[in-house]
py3Dmol code that shows the C-alpha trace and the ligand (Angstrom):
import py3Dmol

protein = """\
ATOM      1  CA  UNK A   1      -0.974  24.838   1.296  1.00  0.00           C
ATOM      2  CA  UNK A   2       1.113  22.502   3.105  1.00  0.00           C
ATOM      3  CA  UNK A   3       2.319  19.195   0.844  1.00  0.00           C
ATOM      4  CA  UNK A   4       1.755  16.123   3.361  1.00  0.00           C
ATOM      5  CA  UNK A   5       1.668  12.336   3.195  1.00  0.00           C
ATOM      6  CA  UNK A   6      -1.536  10.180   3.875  1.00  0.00           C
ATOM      7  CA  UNK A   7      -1.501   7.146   4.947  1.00  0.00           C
ATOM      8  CA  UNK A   8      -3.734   4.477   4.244  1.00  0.00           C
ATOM      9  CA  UNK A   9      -3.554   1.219   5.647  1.00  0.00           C
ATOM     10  CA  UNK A  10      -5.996  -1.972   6.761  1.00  0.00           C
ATOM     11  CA  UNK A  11      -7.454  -5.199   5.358  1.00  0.00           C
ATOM     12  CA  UNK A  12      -7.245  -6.856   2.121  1.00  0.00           C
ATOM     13  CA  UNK A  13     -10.485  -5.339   0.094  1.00  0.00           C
ATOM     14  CA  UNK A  14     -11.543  -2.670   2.924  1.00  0.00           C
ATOM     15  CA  UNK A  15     -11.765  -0.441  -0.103  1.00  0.00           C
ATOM     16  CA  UNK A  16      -7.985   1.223   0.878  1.00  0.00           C
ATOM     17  CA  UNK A  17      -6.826   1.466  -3.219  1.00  0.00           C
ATOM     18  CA  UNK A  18      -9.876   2.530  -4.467  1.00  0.00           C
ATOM     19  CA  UNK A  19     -10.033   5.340  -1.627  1.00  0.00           C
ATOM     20  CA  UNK A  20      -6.457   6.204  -1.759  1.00  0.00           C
ATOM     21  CA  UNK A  21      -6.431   6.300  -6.184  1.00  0.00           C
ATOM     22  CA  UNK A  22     -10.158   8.929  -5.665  1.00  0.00           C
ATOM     23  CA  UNK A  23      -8.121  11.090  -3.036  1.00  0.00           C
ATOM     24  CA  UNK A  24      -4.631  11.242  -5.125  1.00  0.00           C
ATOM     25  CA  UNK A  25      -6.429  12.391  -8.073  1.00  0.00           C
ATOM     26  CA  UNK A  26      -8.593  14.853  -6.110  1.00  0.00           C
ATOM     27  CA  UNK A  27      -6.114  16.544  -4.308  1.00  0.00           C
ATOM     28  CA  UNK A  28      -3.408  15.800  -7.515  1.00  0.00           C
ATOM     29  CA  UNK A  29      -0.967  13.501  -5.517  1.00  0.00           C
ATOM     30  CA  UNK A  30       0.779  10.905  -6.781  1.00  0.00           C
ATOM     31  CA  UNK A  31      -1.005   7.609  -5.655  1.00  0.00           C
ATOM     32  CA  UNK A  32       1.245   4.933  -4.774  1.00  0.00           C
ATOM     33  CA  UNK A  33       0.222   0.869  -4.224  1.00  0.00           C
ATOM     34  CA  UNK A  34       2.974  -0.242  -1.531  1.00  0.00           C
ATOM     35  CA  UNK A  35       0.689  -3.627  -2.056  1.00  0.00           C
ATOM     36  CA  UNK A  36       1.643  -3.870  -6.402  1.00  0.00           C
ATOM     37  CA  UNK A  37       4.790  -3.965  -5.029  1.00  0.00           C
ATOM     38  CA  UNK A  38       4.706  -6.620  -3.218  1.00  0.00           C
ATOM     39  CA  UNK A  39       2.865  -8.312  -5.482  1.00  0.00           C
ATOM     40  CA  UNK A  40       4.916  -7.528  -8.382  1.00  0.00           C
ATOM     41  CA  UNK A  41       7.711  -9.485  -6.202  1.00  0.00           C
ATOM     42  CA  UNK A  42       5.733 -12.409  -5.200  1.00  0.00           C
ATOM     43  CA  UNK A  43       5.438 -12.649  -9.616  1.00  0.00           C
ATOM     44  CA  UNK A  44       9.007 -12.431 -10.018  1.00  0.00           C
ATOM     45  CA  UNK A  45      10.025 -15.013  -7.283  1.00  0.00           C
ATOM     46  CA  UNK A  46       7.341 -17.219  -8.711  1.00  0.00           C
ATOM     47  CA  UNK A  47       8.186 -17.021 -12.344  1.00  0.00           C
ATOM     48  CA  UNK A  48      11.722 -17.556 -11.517  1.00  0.00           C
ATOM     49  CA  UNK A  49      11.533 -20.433  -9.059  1.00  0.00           C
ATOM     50  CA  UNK A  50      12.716 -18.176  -6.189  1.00  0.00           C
ATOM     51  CA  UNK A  51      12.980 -20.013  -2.690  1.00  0.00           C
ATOM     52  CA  UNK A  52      11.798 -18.432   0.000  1.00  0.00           C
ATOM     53  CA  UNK A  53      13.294 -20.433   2.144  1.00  0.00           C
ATOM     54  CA  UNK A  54      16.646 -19.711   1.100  1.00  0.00           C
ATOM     55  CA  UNK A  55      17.969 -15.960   2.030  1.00  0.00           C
ATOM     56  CA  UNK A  56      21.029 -15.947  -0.653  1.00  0.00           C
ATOM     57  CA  UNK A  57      18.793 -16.676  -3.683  1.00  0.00           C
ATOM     58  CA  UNK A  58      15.707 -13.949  -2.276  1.00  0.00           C
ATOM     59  CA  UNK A  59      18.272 -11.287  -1.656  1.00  0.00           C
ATOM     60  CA  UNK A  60      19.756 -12.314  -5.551  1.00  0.00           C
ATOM     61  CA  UNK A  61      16.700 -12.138  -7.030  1.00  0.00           C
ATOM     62  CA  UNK A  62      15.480  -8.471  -4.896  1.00  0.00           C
ATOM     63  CA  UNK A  63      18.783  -7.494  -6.758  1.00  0.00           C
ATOM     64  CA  UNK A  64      16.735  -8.545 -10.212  1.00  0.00           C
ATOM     65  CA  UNK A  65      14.219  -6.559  -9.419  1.00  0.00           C
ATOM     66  CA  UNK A  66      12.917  -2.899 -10.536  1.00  0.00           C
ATOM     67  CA  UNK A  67       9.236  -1.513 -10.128  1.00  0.00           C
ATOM     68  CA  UNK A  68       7.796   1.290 -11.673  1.00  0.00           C
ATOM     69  CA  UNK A  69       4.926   3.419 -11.461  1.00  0.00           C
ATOM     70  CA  UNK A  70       3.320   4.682 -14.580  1.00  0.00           C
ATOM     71  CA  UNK A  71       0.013   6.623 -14.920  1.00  0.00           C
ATOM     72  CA  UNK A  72      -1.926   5.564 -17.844  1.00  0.00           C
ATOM     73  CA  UNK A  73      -4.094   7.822 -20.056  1.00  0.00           C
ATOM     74  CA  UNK A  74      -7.222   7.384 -18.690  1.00  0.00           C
ATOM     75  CA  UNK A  75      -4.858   8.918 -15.163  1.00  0.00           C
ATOM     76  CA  UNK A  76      -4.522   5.497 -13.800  1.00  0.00           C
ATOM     77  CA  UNK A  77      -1.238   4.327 -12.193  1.00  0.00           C
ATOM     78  CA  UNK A  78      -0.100   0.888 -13.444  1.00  0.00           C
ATOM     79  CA  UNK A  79       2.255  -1.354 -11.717  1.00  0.00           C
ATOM     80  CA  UNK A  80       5.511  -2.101 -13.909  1.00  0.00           C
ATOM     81  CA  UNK A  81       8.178  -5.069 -13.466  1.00  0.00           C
ATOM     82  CA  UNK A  82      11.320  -4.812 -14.962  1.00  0.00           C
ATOM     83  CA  UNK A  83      10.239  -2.814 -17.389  1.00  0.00           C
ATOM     84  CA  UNK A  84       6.941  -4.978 -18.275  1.00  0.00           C
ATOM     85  CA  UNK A  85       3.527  -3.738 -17.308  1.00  0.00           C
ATOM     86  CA  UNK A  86       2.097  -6.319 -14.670  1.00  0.00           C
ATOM     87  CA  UNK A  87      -0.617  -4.707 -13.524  1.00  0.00           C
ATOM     88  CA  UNK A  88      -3.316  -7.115 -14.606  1.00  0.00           C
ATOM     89  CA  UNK A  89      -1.453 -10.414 -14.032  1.00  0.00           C
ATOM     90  CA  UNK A  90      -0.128  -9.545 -10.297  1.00  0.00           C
ATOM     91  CA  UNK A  91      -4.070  -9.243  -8.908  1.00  0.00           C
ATOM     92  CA  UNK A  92      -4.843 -12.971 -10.042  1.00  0.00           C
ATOM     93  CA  UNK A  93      -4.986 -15.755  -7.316  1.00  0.00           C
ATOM     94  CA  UNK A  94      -1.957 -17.312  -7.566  1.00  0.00           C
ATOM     95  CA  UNK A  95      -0.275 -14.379  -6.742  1.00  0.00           C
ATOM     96  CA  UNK A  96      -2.789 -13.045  -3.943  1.00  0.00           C
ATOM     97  CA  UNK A  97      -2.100 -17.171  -2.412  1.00  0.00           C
ATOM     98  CA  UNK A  98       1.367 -16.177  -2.641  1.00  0.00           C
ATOM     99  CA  UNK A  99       2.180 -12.657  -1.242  1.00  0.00           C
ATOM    100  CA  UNK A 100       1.792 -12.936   2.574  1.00  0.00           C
ATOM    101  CA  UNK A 101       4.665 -15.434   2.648  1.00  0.00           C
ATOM    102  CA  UNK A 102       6.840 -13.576   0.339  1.00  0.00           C
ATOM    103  CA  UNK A 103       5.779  -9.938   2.221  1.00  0.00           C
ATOM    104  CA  UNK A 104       6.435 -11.796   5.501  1.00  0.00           C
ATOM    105  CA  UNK A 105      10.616 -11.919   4.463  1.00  0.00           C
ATOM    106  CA  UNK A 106      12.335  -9.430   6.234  1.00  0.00           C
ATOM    107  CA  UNK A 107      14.565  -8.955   2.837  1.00  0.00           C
ATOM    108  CA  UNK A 108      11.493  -8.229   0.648  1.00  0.00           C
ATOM    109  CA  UNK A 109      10.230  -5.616   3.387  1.00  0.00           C
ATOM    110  CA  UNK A 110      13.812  -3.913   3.566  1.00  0.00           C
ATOM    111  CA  UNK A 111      14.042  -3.733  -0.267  1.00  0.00           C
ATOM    112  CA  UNK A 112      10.612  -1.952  -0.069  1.00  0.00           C
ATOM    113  CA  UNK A 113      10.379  -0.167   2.429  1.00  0.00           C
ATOM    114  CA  UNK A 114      13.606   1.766   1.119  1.00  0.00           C
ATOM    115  CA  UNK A 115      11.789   2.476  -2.280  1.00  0.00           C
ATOM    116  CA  UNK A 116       8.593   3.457  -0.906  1.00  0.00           C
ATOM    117  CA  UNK A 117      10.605   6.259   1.208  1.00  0.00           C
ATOM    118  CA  UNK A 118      11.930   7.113  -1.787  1.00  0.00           C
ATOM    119  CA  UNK A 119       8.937   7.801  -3.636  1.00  0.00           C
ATOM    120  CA  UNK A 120       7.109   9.850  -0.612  1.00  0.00           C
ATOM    121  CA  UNK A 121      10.451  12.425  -0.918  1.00  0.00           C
ATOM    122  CA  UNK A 122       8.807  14.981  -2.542  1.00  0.00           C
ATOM    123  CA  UNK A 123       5.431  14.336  -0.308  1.00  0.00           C
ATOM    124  CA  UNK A 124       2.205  14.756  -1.894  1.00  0.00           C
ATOM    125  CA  UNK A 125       1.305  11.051  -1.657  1.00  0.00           C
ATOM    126  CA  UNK A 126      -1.384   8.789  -0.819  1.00  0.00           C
ATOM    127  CA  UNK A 127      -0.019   5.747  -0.103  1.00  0.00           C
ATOM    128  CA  UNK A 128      -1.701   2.496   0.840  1.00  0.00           C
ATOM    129  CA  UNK A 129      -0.767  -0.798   2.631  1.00  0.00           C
ATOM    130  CA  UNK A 130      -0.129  -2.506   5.719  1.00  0.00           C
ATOM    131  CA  UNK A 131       2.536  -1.043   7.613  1.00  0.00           C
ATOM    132  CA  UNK A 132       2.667   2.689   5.531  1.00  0.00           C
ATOM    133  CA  UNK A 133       1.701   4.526   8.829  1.00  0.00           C
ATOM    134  CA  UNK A 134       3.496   2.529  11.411  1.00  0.00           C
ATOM    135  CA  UNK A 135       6.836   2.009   9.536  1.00  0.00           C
ATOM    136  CA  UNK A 136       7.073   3.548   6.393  1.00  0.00           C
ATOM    137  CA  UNK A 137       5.903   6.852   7.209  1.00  0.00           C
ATOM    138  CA  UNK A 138       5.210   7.086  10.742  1.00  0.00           C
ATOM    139  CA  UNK A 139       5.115  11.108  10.825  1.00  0.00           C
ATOM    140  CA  UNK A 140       2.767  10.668   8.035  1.00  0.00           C
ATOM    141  CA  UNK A 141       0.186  13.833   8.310  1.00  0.00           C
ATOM    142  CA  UNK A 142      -2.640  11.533   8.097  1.00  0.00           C
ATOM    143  CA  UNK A 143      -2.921   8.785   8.783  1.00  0.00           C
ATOM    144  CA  UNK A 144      -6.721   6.241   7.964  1.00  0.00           C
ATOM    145  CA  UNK A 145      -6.985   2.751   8.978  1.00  0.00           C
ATOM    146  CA  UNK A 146      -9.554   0.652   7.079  1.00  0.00           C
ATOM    147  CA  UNK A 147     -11.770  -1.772   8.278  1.00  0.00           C
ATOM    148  CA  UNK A 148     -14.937  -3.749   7.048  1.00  0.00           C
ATOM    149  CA  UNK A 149     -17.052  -7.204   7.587  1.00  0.00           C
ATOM    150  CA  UNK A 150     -15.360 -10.382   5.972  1.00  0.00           C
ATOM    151  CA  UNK A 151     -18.544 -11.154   3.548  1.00  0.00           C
ATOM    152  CA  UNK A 152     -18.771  -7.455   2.526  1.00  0.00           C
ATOM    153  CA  UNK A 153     -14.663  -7.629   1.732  1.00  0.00           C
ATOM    154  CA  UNK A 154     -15.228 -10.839  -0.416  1.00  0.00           C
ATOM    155  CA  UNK A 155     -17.901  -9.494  -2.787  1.00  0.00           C
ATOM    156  CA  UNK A 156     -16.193  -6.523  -3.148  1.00  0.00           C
ATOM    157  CA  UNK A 157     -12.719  -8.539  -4.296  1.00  0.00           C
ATOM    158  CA  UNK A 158     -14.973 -10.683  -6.510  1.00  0.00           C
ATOM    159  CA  UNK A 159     -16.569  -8.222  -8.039  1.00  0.00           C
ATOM    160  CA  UNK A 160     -13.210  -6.529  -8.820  1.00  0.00           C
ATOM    161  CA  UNK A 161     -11.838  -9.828 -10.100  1.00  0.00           C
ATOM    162  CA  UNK A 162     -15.240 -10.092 -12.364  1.00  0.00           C
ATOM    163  CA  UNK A 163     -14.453  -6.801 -14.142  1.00  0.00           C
ATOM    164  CA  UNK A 164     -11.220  -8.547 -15.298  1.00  0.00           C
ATOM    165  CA  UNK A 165     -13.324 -11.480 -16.425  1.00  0.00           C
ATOM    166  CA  UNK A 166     -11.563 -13.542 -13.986  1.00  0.00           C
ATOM    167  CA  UNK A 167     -14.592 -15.437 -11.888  1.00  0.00           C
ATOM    168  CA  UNK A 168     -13.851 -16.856  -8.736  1.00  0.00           C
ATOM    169  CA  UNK A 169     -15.387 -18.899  -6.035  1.00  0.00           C
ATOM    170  CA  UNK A 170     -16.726 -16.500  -2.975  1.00  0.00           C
ATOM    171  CA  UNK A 171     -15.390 -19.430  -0.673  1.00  0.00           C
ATOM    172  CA  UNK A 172     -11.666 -19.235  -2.713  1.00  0.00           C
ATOM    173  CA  UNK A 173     -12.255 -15.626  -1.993  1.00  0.00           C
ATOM    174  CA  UNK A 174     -12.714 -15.480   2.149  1.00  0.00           C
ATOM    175  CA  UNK A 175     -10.349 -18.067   2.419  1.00  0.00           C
ATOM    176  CA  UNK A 176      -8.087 -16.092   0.810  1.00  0.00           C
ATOM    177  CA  UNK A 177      -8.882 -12.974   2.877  1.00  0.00           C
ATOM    178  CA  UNK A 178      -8.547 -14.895   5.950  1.00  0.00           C
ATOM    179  CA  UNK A 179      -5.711 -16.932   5.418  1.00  0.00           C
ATOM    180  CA  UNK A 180      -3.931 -13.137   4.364  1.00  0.00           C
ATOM    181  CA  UNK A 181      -5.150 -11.441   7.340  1.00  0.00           C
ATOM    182  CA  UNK A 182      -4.011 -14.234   9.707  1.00  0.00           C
ATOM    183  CA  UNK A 183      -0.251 -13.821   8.354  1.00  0.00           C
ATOM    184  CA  UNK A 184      -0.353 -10.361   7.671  1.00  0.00           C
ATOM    185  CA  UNK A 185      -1.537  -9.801  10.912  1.00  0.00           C
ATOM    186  CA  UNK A 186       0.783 -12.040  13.291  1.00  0.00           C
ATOM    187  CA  UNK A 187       4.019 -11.593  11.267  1.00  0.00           C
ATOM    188  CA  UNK A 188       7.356 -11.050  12.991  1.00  0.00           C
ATOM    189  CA  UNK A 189       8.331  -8.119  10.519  1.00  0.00           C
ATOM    190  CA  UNK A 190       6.040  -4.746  10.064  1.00  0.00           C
ATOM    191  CA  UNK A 191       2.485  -6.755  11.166  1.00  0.00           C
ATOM    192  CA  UNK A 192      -0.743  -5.163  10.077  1.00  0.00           C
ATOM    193  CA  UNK A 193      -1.647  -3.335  13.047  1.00  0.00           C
ATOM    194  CA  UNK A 194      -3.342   0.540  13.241  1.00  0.00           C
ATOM    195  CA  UNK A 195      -1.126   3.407  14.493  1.00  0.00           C
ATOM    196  CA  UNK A 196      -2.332   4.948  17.429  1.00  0.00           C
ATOM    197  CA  UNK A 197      -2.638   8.451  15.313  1.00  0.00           C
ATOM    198  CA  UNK A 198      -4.544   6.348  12.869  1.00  0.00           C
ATOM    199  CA  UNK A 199      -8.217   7.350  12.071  1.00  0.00           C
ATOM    200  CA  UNK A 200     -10.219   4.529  11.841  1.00  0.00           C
ATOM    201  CA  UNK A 201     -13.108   4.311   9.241  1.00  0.00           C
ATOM    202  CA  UNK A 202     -15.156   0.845   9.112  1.00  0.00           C
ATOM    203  CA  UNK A 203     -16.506   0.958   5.447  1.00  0.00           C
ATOM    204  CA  UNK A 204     -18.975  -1.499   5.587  1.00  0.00           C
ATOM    205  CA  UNK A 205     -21.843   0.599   5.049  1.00  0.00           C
ATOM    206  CA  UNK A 206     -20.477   3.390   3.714  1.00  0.00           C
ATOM    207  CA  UNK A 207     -20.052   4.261  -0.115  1.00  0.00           C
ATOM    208  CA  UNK A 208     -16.976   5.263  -2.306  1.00  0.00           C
ATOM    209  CA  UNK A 209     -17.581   8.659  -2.439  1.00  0.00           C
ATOM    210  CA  UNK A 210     -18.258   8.997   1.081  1.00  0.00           C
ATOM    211  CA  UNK A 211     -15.056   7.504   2.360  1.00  0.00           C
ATOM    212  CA  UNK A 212     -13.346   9.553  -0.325  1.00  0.00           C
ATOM    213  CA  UNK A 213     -14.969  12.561   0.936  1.00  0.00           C
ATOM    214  CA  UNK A 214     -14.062  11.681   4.813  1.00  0.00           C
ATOM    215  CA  UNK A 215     -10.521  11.105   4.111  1.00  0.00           C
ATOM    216  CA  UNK A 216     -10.561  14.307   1.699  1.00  0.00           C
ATOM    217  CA  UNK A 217     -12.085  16.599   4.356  1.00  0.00           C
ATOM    218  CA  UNK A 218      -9.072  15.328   7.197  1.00  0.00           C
ATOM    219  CA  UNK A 219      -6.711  16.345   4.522  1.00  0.00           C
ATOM    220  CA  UNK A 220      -7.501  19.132   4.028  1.00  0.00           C
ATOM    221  CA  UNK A 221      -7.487  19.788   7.903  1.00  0.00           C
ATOM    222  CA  UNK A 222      -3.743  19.175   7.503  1.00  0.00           C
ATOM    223  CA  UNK A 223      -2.930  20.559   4.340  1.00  0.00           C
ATOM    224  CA  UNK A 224      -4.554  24.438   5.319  1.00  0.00           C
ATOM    225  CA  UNK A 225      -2.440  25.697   8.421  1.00  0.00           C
ATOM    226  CA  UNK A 226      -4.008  26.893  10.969  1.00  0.00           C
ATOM    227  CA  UNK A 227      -4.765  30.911  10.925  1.00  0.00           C
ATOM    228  CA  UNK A 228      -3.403  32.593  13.783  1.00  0.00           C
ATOM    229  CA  UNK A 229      -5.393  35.254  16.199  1.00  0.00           C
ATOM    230  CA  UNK A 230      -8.535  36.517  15.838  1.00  0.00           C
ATOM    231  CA  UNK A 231     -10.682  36.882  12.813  1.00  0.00           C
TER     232      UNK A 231
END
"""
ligand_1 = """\
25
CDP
O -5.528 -5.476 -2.611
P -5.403 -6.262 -1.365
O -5.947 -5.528 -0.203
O -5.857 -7.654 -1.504
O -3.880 -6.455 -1.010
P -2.657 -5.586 -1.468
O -2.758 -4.218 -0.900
O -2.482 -5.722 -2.953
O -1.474 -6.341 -0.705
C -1.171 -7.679 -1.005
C -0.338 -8.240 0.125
O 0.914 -7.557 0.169
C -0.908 -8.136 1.525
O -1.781 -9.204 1.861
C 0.356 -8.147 2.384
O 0.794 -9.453 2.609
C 1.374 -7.454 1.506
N 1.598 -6.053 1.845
C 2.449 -5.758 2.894
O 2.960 -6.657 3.542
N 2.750 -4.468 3.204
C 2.208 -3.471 2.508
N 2.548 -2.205 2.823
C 1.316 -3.727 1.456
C 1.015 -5.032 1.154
"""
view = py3Dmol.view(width=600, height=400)
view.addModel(protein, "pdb")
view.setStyle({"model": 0}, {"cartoon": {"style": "trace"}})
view.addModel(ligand_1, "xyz")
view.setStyle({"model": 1}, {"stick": {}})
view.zoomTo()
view.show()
């Protein structure tokens, strides 16, 4: 079998982790959240009063800064900062109000981008994000653009947030999406925007496991070469 890279990218709360965690584990890739690291910055320029507006002190602080992957017990990969696990306290609010303008910094995306291709080396990844099939890997083997409706998004993020006890207003919540989508989507640097090869799957009706199935039966389409002649 043939070790490739999938791509996931698309809207905040399309369903792209939870999709991209289910494949890695079925196909036993290493699943990797280009968005915890992004997030993981916006904590550290936050907690360290980094301006954003002032290129010496982001690239000094990007120079601070080391993320880490680490898969739990239960198989789960966690998000760690300098050495401290931050994967509950990067998917709160004030860091989901704060990421589009720090991932907007064409610094922050260089720093990144560099580690991510680092990490898809040894292939066998799932990867998801923004701009993982147009810049990060754009000979990616597959690549899957998400897509769903704005109300179905925000229930599914507050939901998610609920199971962390952490309840928040379903207005907070699509402003929030919006707001993201509207800088994600119009920013100079690596925009949110589908590749051309990208398969497009609108999961607004559709369940987990039928997503994870979709995306599981293209792999495989790429990851089996193709048998030559006649059978
Ligand atoms: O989980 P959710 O869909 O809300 O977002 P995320 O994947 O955790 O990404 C958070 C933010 O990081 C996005 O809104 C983007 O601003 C940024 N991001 C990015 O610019 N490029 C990526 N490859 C991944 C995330």
């Amino acid at each position: 079998m043939k070790n490739i890279i999938i791509a996931i990218d698309g809207y905040s709360a399309c369903g792209k982790s939870t999709t991209a965690k289910q494949v890695a584990k079925e196909l036993n890739y290493r699943y990797i959240d280009s968005g915890a690291m992004y997030r993981s910055v916006t904590k550290y320029f936050l907690d360290h009063h980094v301006s954003i507006t002032n290129p010496k002190e982001v690239v000094k602080a990007l120079d601070q800064i080391r993320i880490s992957f680490v898969v739990n017990s239960k198989g789960n990969s966690e998000t760690f900062l300098n050495g401290i696990n931050v994967e509950t306290a990067i998917r709160k609010m004030e860091i989901s109000e704060n990421v589009s303008q720090v991932s907007a910094l064409k610094a922050v995306r260089i720093a990144m981008v560099e580690q991510q291709r680092k990490l898809g080396k040894e292939r066998k990844i799932v990867m998801d994000g923004r701009d993982i099939g147009t810049v990060v890997f754009p000979n990616a083997d597959l690549k899957v653009f998400l897509t769903a409706d704005m109300l179905v998004r925000a229930f599914r993020r507050q939901r998610e947030l609920l199971e962390k006890d952490d309840l928040v207003d379903i207005d907070d919540i699509i402003d929030n999406l919006k707001k993201r989508d509207q800088i994600d989507s119009t920013r100079k640097e690596s925009p949110l925007i589908k590749a051309e090869s990208a398969i497009l799957i609108d999961t607004t009706h559709v369940t987990v496991d039928e997503q994870v199935d979709e995306v599981i039966r293209m792999a495989l389409t790429k990851m089996i070469p193709k048998v030559n002649g006649n059978l």
